[in-house]
Kinemage of the C-alpha trace (Angstrom):
@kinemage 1
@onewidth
@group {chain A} dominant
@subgroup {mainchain}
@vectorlist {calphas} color= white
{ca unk a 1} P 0.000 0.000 0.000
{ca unk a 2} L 1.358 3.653 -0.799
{ca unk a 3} L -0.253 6.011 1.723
{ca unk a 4} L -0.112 9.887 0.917
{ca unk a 5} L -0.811 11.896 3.983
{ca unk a 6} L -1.735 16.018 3.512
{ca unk a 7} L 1.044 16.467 0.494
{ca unk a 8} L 2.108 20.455 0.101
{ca unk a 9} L 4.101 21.156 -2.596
{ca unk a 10} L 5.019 25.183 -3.503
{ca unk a 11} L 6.971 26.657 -6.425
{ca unk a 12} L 7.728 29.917 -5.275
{ca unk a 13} L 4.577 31.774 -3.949
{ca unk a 14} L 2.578 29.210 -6.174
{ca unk a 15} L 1.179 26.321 -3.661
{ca unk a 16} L 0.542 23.744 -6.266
{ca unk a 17} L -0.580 21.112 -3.545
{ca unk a 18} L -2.393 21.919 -0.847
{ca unk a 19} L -2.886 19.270 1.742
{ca unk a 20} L -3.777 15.925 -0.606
{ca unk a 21} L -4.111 12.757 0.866
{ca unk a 22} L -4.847 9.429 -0.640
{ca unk a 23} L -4.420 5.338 -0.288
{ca unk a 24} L -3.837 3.191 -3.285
{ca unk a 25} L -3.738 -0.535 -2.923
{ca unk a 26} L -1.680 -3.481 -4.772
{ca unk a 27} L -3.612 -4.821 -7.851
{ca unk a 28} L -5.798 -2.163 -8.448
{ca unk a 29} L -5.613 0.380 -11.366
{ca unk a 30} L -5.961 4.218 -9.859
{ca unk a 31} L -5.930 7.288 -12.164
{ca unk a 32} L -5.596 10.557 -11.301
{ca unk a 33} L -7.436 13.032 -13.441
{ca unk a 34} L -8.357 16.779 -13.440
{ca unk a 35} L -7.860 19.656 -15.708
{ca unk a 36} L -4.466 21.584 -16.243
{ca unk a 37} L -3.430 23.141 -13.478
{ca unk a 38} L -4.744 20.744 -11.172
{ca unk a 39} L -1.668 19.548 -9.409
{ca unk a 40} L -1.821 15.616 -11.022
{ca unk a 41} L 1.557 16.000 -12.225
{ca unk a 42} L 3.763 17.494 -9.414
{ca unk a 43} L 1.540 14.994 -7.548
{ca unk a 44} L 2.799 12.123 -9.550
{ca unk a 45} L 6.478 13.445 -9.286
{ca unk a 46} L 6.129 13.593 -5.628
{ca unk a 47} L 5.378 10.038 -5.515
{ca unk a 48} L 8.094 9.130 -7.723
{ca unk a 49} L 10.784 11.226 -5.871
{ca unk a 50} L 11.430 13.103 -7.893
{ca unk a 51} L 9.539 16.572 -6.077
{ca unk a 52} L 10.518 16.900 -2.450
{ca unk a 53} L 7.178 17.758 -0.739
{ca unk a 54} L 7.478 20.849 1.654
{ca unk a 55} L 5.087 18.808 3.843
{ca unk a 56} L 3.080 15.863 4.268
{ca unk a 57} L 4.450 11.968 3.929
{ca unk a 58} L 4.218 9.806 1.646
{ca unk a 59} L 4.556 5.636 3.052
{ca unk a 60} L 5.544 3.260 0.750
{ca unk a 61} L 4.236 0.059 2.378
{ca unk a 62} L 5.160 1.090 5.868
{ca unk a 63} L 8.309 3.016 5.093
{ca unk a 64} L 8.253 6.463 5.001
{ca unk a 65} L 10.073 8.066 2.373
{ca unk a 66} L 11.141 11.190 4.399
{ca unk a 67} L 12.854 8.674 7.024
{ca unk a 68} L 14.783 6.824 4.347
{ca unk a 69} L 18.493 6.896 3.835
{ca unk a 70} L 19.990 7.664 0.687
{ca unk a 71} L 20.951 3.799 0.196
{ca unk a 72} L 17.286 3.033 1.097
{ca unk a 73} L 15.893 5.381 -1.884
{ca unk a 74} L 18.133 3.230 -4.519
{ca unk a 75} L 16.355 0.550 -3.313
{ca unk a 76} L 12.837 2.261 -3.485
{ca unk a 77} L 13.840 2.932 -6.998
{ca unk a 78} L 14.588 -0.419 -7.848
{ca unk a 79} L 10.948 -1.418 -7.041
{ca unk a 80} L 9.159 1.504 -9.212
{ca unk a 81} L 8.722 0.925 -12.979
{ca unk a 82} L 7.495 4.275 -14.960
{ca unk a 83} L 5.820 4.841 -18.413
{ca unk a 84} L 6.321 8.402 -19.799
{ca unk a 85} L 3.620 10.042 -21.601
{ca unk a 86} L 6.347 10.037 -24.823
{ca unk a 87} L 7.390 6.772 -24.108
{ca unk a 88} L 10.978 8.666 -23.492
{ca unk a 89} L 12.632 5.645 -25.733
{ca unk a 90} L 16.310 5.930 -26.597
{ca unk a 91} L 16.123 6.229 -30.265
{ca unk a 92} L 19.721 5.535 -31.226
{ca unk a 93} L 19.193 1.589 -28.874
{ca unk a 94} L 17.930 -1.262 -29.885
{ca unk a 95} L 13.922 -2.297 -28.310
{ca unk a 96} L 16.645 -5.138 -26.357
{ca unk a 97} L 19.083 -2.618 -24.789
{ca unk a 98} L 15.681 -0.503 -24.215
{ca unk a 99} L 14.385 -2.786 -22.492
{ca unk a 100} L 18.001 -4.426 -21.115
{ca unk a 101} L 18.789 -0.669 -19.266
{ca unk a 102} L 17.312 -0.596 -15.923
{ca unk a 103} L 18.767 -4.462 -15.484
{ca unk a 104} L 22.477 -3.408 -16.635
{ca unk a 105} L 21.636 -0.369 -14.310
{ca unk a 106} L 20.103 -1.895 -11.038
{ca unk a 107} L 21.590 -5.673 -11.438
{ca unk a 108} L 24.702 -7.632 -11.996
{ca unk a 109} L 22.788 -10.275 -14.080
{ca unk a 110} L 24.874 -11.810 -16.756
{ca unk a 111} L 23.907 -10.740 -20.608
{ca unk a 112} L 22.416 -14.432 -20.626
{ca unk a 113} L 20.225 -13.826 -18.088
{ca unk a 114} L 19.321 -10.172 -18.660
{ca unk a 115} L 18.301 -11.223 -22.386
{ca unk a 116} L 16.294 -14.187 -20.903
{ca unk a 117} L 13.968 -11.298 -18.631
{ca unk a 118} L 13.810 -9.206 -21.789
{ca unk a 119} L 12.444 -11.746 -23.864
{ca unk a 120} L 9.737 -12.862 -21.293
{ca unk a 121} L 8.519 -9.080 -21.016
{ca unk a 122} L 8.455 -8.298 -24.424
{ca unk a 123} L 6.352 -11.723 -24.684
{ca unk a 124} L 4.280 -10.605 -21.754
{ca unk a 125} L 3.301 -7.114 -23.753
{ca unk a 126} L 2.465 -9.534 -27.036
{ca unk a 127} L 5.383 -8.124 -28.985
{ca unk a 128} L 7.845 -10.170 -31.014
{ca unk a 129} L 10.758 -9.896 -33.670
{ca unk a 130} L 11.434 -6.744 -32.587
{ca unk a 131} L 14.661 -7.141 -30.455
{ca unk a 132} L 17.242 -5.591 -33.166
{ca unk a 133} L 14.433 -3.037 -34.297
{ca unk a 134} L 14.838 0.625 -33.559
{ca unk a 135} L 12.061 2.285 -32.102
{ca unk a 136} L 11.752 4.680 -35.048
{ca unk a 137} L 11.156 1.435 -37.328
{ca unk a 138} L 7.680 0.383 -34.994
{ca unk a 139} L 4.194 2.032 -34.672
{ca unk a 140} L 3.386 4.592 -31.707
{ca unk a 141} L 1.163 1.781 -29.941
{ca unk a 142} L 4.281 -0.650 -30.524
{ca unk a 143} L 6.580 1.868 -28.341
{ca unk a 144} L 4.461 1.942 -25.782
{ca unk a 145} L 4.036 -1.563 -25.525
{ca unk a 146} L 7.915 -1.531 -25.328
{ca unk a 147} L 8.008 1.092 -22.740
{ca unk a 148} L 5.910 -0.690 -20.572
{ca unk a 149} L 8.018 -3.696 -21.062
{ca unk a 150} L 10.727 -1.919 -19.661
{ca unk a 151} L 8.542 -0.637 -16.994
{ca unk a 152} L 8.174 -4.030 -15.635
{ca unk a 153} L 11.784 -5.495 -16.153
{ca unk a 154} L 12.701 -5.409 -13.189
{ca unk a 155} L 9.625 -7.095 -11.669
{ca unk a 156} L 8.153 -3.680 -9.629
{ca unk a 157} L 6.228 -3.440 -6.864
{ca unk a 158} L 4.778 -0.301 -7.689
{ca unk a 159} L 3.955 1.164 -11.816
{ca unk a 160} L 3.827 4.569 -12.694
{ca unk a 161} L 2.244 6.063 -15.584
{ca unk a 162} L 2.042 9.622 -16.850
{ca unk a 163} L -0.253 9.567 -19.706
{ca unk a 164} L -0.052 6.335 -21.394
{ca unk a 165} L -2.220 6.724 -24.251
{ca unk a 166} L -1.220 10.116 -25.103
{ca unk a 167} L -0.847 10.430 -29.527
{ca unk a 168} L -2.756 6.677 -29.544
{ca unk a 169} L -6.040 6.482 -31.761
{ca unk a 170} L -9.084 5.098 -29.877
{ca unk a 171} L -8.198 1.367 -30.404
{ca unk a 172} L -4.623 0.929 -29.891
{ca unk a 173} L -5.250 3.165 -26.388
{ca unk a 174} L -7.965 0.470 -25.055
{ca unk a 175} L -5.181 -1.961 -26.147
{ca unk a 176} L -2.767 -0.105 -23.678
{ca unk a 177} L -4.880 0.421 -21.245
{ca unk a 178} L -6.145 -3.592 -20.780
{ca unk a 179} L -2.510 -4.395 -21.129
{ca unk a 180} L -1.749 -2.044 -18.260
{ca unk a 181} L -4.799 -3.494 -15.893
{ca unk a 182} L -3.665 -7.023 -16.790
{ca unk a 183} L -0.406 -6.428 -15.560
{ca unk a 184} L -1.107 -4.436 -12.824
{ca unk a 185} L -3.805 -7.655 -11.296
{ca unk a 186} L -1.113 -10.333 -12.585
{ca unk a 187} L 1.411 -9.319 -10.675
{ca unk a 188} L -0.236 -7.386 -7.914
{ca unk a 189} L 1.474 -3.938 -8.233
{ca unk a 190} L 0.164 -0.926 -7.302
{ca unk a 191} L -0.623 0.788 -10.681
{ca unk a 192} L -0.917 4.551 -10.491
{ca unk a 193} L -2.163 6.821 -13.985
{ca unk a 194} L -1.791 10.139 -14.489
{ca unk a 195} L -4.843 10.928 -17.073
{ca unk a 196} L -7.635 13.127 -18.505
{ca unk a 197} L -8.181 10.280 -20.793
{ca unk a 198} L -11.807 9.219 -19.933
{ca unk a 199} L -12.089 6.744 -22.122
{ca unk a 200} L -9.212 4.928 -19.657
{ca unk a 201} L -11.813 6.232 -16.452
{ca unk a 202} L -14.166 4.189 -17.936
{ca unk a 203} L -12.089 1.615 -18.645
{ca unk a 204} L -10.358 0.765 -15.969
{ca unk a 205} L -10.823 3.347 -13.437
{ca unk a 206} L -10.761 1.203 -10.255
{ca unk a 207} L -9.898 3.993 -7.970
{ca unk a 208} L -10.153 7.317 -9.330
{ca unk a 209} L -9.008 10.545 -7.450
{ca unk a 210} L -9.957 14.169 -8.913
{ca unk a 211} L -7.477 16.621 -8.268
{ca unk a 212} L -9.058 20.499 -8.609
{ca unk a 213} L -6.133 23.369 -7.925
{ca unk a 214} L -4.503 21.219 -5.901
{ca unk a 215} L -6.803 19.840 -3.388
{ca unk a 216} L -8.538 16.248 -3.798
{ca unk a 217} L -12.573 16.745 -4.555
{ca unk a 218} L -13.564 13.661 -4.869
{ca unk a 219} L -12.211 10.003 -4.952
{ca unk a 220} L -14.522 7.079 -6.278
{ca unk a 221} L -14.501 4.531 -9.244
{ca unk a 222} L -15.806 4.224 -13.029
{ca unk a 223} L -18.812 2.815 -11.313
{ca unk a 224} L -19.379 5.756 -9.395
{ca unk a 225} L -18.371 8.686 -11.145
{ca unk a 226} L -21.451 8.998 -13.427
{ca unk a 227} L -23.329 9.439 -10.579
{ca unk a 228} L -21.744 12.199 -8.356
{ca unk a 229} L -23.499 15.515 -8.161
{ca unk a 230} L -19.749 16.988 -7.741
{ca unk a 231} L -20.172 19.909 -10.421
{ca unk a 232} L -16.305 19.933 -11.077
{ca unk a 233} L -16.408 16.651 -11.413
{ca unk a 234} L -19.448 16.878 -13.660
{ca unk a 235} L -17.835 19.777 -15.596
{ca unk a 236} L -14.990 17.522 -16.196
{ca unk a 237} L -16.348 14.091 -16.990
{ca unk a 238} L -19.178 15.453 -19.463
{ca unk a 239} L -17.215 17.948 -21.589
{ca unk a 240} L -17.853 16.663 -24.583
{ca unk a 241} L -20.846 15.509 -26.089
{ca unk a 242} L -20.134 11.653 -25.946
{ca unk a 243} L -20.054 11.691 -22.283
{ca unk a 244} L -23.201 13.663 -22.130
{ca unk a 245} L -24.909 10.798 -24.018
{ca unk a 246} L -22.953 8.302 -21.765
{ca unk a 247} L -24.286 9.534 -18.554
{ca unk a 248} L -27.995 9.068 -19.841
{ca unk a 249} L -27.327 5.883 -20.631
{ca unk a 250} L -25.731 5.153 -16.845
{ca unk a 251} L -29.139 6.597 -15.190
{ca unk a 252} L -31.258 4.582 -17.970
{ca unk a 253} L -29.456 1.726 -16.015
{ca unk a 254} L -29.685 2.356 -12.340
């Protein structure tokens, strides 16, 4: 379990956080989503390590992260895999020594081995005979397929993912986002999206937590949030037409 406990986080005089708190449990798929502006990101960050907050804790399964040595935040790292809304590829590798990095980073596995954990991810994401490719020679949906393979190379406990299906058409993004879910339940990680994809809310939404100028206004599921009278939520959810039409068909069925 990652518990976030009343996260602050300033740049400057601008308080981009302002006292957030959330759970998020292993095997389940929660997305955070609100407009721009709303704080998702630097939220995100903060749970990667990579913002300091200026208060609040953040408990990775009953370690705090503020309490941890230096040697102790390798570690941490070691356990969190992370999908970048670009993919963040290295063009001039191969999809193998993509993949390969965080192993020739983090372990002292021989090539044997660290080839045999490749292959089994890039099976795991349904890609194949794409080892010696470059990722300039495979589709968009294909590279982030690959960068989720390299996401979960080194088996983590916990997934990060900053807009996954960002540049995907409609189809290949569902594709990403059931990949993600079945991962996340196979292997029981705590799966955390960054997203103002709805499609993906209604997807696989399991635990979704709107973020509104940096405070948390609501928390629910996909089961729940075409129900809330939360008008930001509302605002939000049913900007577009589709949605509109989507919500009468959710009270048709209550």
């Amino acid at each position: 379990m990652i518990e976030v406990t009343n996260l602050f986080k300033s740049f400057d005089e601008n308080q981009v956080l302002k006292g957030v708190s959330a759970t998020f449990e292993k095997g389940d798929t929660s997305m955070i989503i609100g407009s721009s502006g709303s704080g998702k990101t630097v939220f995100l960050k903060c749970l990667l390590g990579l913002f300091k907050p200026d208060e609040g804790d953040i408990c990775y399964d009953g370690r705090h992260y503020s309490k941890m040595t230096s040697d102790e935040k390798i570690n941490l790292r070691k356990e969190i895999g992370m999908v970048f809304q670009s993919g963040a590829l290295f063009d001039s590798s191969t999809i193998e020594d993509n993949i390969m990095f965080p192993l020739k980073m983090f372990t002292k596995q021989r090539k044997e081995e660290m080839l045999d954990r490749v292959n089994f991810v890039l099976d795991r994401v349904n890609l194949e005979n794409v080892n010696k490719k470059y990722p300039a020679e495979i589709s968009g949906g294909m590279q982030k397929r690959v960068a989720i393979a390299r996401a979960i190379v080194m088996n983590p406990k916990y997934l990060f993912c900053d807009e996954p299906n960002s540049g995907l058409d409609p189809k290949t993004a569902i594709v990403i986002d059931n990949l993600i879910q079945e991962i996340t339940d196979e292997y029981q990680m705590i799966t955390i999206i960054n997203s103002h994809d709805m499609n993906s809310v209604m997807e696989i939404g399991e635990k979704i937590i709107f973020l509104k100028d940096g405070l948390k206004t609501w928390e629910g599921s996909y089961k729940t949030i075409f129900k809330t009278d939360n008008k930001a939520v509302t605002d939000f959810v049913y900007s577009s037409d589709m949605f509109k039409k989507v919500r009468e068909i959710y009270n048709k069925l209550d």
